[in-house]
BABAMI-14737 format. One line per field, with one value per residue: residue number from 1; x, y, z of N, C-alpha, C in turn. Coordinates in Angstrom, 1 decimal, m for minus. Last residue first. Layout:
BABAMI-14737
i: [NUM  ...]
n.c1: [X  ...]
n.c2: [Y  ...]
n.c3: [Z  ...]
ca.c1: [X  ...]
ca.c2: [Y  ...]
ca.c3: [Z  ...]
c.c1: [X  ...]
c.c2: [Y  ...]
c.c3: [Z  ...]
***
This chain:
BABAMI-14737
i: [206  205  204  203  202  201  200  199  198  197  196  195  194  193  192  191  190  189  188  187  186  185  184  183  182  181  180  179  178  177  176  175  174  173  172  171  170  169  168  167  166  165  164  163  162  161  160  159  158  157  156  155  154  153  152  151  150  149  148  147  146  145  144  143  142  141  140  139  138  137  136  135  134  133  132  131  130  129  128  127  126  125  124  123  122  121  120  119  118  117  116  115  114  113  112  111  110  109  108  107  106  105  104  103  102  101  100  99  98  97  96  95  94  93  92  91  90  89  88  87  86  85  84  83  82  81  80  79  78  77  76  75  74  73  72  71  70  69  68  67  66  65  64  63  62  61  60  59  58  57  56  55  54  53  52  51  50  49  48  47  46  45  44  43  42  41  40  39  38  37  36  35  34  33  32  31  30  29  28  27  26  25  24  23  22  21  20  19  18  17  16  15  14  13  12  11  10  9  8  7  6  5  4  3  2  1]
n.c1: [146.6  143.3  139.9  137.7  136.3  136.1  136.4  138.0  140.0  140.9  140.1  141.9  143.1  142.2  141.2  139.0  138.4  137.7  135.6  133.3  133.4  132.3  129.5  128.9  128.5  128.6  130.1  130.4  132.2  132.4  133.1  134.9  133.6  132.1  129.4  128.5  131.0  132.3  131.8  129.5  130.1  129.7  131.9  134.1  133.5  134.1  136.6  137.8  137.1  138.3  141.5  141.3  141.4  143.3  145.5  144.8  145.5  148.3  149.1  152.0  154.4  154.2  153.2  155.5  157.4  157.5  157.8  156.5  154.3  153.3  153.1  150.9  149.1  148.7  148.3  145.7  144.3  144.0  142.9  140.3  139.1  137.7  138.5  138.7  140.6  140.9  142.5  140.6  140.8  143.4  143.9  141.6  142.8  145.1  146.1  143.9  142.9  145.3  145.6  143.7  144.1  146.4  145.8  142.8  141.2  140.9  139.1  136.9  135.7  135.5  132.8  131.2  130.7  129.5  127.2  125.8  125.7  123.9  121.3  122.6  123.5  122.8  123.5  125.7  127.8  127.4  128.7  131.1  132.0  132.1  134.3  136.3  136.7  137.9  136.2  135.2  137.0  137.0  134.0  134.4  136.4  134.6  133.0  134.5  134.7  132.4  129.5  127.4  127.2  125.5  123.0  122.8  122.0  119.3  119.7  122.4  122.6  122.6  124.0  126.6  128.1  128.8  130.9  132.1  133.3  134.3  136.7  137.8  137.3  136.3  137.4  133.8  131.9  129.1  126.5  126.3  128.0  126.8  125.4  126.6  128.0  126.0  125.5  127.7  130.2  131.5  132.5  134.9  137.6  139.8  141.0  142.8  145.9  147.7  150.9  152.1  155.7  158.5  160.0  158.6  157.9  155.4  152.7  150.8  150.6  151.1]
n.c2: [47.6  46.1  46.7  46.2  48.0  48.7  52.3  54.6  54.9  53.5  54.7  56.1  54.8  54.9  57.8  57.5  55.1  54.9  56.8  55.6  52.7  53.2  54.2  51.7  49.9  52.1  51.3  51.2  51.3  50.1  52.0  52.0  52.9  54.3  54.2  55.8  54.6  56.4  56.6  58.9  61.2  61.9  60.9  61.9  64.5  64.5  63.8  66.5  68.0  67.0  67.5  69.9  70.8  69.8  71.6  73.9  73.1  72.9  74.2  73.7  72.6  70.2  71.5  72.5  70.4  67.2  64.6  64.4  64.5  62.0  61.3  63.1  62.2  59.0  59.6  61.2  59.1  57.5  58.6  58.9  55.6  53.0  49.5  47.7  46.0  44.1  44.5  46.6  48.5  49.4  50.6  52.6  54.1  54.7  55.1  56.2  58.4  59.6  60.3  62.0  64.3  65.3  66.6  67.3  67.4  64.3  64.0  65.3  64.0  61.8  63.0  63.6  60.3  59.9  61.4  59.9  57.6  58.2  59.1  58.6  60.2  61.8  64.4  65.5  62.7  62.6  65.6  64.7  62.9  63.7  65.8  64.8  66.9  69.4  70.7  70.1  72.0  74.6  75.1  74.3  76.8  78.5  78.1  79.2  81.9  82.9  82.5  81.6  79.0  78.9  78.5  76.6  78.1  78.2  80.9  81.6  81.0  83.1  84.8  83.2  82.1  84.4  85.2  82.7  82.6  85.4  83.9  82.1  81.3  78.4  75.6  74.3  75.3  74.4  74.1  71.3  71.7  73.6  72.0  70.0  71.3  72.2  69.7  68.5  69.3  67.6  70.8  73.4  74.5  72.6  72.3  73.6  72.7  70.8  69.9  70.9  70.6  70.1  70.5  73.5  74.1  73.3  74.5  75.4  74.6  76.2]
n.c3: [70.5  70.9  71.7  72.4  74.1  76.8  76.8  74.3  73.7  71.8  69.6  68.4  66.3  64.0  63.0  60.6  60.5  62.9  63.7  61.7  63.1  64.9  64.0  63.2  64.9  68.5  71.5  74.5  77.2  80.8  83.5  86.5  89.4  91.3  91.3  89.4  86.8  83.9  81.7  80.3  80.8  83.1  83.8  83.0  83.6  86.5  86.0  85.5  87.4  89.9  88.2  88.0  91.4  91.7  90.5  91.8  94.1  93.9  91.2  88.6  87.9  86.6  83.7  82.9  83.0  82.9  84.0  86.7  85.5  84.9  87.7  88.7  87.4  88.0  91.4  90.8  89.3  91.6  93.7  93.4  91.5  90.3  89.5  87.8  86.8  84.5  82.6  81.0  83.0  83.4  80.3  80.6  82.4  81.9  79.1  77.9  79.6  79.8  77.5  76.8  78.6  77.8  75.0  74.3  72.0  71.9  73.6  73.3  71.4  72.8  74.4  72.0  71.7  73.8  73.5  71.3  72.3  74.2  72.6  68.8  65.8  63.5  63.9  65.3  65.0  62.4  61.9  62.8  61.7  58.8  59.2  62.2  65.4  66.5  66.4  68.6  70.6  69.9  70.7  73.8  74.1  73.6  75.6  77.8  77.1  77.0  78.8  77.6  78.4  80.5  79.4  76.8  73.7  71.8  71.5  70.3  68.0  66.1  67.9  68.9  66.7  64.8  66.6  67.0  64.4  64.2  66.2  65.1  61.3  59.7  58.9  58.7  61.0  62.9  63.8  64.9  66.7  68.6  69.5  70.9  72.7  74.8  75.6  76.3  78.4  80.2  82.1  82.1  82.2  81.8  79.6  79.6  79.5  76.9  76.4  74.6  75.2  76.0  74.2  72.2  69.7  69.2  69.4  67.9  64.7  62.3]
ca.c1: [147.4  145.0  141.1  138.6  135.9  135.0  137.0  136.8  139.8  141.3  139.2  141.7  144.2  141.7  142.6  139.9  138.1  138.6  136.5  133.5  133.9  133.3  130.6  129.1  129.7  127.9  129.8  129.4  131.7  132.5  132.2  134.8  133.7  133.6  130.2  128.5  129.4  132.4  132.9  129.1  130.0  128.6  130.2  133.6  133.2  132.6  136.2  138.0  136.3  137.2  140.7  141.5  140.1  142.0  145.0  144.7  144.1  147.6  149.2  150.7  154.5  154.9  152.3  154.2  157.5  156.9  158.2  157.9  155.0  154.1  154.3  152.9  149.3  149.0  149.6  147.0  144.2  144.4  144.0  141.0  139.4  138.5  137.5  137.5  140.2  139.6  143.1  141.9  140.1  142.5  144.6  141.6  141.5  144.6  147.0  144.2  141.7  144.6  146.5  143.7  143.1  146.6  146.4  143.6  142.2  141.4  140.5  137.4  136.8  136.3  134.5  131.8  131.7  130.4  127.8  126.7  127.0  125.1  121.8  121.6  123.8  122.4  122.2  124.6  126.9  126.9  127.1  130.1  131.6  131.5  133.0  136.3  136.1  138.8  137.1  134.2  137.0  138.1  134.1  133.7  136.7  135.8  132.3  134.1  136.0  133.1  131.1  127.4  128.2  126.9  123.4  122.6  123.0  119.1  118.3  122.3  122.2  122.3  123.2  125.8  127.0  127.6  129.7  132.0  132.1  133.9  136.0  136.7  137.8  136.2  138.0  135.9  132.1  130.4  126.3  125.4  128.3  127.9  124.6  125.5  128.7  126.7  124.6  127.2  129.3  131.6  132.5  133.5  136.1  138.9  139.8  142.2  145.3  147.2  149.4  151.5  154.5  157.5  160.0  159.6  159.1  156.6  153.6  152.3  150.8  149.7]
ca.c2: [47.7  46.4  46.8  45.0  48.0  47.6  50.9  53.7  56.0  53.3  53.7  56.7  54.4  53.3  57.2  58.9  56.3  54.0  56.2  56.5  52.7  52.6  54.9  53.1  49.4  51.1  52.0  50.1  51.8  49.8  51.0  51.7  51.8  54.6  53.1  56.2  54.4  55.7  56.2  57.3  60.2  62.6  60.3  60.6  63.9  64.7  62.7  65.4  68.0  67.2  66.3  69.4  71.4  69.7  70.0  73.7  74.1  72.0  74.4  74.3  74.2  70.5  70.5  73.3  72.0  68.1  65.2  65.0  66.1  62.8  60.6  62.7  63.3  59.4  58.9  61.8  60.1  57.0  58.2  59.7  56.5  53.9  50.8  48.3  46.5  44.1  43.8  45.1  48.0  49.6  49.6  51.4  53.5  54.5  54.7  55.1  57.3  59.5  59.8  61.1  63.5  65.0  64.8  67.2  68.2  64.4  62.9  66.0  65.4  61.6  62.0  64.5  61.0  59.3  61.1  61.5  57.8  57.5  59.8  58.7  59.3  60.4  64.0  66.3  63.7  61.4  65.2  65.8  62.5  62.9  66.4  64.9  65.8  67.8  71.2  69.9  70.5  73.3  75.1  73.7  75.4  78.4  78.0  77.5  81.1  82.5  82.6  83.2  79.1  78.6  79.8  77.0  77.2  77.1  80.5  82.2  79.6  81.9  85.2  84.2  81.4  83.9  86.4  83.3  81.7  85.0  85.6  81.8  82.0  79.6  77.3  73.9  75.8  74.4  75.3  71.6  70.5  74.2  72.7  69.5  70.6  73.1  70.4  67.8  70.3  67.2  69.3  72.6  75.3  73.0  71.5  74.0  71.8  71.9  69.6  69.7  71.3  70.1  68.9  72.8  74.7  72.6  73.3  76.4  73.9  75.9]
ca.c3: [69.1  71.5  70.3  71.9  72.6  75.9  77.4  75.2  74.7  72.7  69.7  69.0  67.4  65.0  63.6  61.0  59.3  62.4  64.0  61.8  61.2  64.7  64.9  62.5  63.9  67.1  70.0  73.6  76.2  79.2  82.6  85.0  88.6  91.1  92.6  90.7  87.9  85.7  81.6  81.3  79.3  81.9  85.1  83.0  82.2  86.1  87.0  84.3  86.4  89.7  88.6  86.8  89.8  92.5  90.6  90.5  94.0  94.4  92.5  88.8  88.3  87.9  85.3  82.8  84.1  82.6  83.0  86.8  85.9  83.6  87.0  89.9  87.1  87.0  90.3  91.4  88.8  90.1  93.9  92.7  92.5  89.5  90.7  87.8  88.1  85.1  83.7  80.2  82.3  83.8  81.0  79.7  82.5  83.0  80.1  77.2  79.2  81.1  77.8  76.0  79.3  78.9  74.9  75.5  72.4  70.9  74.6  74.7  70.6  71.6  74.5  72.4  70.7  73.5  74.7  71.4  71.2  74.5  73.3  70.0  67.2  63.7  63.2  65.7  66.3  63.2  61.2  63.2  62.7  59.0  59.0  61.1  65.0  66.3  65.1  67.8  70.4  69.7  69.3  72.6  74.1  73.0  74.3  77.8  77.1  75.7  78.9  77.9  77.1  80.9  80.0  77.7  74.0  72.2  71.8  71.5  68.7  65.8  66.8  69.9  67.6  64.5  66.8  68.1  64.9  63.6  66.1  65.9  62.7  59.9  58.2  58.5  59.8  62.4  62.5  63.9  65.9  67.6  69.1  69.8  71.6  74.2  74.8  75.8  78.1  78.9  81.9  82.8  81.6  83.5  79.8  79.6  80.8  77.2  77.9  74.1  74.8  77.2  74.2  73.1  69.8  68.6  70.4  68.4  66.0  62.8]
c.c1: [148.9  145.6  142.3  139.5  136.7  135.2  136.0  136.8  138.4  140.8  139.8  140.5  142.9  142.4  142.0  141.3  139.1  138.8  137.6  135.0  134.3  134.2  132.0  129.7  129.8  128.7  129.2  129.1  131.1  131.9  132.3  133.6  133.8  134.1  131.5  129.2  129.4  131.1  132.9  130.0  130.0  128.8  129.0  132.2  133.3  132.2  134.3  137.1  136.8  136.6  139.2  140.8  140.1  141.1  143.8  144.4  143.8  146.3  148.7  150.4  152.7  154.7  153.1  152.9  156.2  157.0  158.3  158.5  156.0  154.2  154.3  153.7  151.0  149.5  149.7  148.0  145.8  144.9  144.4  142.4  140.4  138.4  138.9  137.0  140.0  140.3  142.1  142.0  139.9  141.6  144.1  142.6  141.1  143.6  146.4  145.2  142.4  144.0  145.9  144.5  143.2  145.5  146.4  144.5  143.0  141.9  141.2  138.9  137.3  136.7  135.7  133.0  132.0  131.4  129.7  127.4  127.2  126.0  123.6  122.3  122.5  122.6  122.3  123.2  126.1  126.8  126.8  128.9  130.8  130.9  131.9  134.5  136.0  138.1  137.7  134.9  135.9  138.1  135.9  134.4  135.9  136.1  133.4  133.3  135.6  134.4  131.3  129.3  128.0  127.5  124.7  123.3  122.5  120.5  118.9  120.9  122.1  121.6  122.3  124.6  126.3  126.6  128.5  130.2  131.4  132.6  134.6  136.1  137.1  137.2  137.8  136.0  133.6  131.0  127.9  125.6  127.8  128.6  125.8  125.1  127.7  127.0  125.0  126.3  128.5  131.2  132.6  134.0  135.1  137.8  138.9  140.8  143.8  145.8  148.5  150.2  153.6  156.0  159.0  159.7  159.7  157.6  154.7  153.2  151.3  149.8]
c.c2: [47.5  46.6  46.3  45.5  47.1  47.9  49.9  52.3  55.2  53.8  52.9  55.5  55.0  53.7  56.0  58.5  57.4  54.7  55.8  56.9  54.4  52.8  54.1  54.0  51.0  51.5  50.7  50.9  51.3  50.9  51.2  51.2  52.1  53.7  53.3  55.2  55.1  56.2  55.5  56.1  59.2  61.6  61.0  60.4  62.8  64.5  63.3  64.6  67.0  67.5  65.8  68.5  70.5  69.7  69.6  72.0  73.4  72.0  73.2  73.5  74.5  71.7  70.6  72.6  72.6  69.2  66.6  64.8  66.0  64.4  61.7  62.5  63.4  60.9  59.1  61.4  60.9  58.1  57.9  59.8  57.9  55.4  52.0  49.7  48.2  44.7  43.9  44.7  46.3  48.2  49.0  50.2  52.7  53.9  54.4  54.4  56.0  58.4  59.0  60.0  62.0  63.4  64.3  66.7  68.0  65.9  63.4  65.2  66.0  63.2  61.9  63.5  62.6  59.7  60.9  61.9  59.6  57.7  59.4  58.9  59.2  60.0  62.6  65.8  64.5  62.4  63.9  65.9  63.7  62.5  65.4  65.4  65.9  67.0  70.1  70.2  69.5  72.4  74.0  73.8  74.4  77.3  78.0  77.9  79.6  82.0  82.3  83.5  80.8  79.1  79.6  77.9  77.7  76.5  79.1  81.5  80.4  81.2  84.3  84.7  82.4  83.0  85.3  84.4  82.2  84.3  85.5  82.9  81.5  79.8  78.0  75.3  75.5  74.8  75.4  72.8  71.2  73.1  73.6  70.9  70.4  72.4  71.6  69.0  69.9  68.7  68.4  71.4  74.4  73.5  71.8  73.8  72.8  71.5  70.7  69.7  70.0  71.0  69.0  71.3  74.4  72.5  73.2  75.4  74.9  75.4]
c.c3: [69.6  70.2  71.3  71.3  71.7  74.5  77.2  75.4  75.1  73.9  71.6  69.8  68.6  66.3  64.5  61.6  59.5  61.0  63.4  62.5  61.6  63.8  64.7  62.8  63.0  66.0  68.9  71.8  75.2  78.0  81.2  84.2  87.4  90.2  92.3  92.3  88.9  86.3  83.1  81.4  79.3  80.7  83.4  83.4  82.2  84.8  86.5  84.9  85.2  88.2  88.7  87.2  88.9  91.3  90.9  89.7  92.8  93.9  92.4  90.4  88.8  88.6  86.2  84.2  84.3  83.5  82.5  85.1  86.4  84.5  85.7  88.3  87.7  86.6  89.2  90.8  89.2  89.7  92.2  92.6  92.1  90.3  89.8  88.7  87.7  86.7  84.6  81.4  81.8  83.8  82.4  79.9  81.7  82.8  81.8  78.6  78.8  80.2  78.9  76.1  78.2  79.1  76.5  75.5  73.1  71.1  73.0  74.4  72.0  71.2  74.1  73.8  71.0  72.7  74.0  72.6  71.1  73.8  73.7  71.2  68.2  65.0  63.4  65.0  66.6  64.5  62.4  63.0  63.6  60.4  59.2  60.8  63.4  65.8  65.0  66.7  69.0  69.7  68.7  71.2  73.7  72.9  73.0  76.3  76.9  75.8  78.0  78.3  77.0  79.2  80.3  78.4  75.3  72.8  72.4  72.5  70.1  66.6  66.8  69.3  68.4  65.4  66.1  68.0  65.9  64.0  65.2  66.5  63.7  61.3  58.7  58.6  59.3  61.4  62.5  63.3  64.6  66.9  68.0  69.0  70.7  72.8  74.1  74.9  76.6  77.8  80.5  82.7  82.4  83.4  81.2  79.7  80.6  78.6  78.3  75.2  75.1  76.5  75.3  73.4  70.8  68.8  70.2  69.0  66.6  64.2]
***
């Protein structure tokens, strides 16, 4: 199932460049998800289906790909709370949660920067952060070491616009707290408490 396995340098998958949060996209393939199915498959039923209500950017099937992976990381419960109960913030919030649950890069990023961060109240959150944090796991790593500058650029700009979409950092560059409700929580904590980390204001330390 994993193809990861076979090296000690798997795992960073850096695909997340597609866009942004892509919030509306996610709501909409939350709602006709299917456990199991292919993505050949999902692929031809979303184009059918929801072709009406996904915005023009998901006409690329690579970024709609990456939707449908991320929306596969969320248990069935938290897919229902995101396409039928949340409000605007928490869906916000919990497409977050299936962004920091493909990516382990960016999951790493949320828990090891910005939540630490956080906890120690310094608050500005530039793109200098970002850099250091990418420096230090590539010199682990060949698959990051080896990508350009350009490419850098990119990742960054667009990890830095899911924070601004999932209301992670103020237009003053500032951390801001995440505020889930005891349902979402539970939802959460249901699946892995560990993940509860990726949002900053939520009291956990483990």
């Amino acid at each position: 199932m994993n193809s990861g396995n076979h090296h000690q340098r798997h795992n960073y998958r850096m695909s997340f460049s597609v866009g942004g949060l892509m919030l509306n996209e996610s709501l909409v393939i939350a709602k006709t998800y299917q456990p199991g199915e292919t993505w050949a498959s999902a692929r031809k039923r979303l184009l059918i289906e929801g072709a009406s209500s996904l915005p023009k950017l998901a006409s690329q099937t690579r970024a709609l790909r990456e939707v449908y992976d991320r929306i596969g990381h969320l248990s069935d419960a938290e897919r229902f709370y995101l396409s039928d109960e949340a409000d605007r913030a928490e869906q916000q919030a919990m497409t977050w949660l299936a962004v920091c649950r493909t990516y382990r890069f960016v999951h790493e990023f949320a828990v090891e920067v910005i939540n630490e961060r956080y906890q120690s109240w310094r608050l500005e959150l530039g793109h200098d952060a970002f850099d250091r944090f990418f420096t230090v796991k590539a010199e682990g790593n060949q698959d990051l070491a080896k990508l350009s500058s350009s490419t850098c650029a990119k990742l960054r700009q667009v990890l830095f616009r899911m924070l601004r979409e999932a209301g992670l950092r103020n237009i003053d560059g500032k951390i801001q707290p995440i505020w889930l409700s005891r349902r979402m929580k539970q939802l959460i904590e249901d699946n892995n408490p560990a993940d509860l980390l990726v949002f900053p204001g939520n009291g956990v330390s483990l």
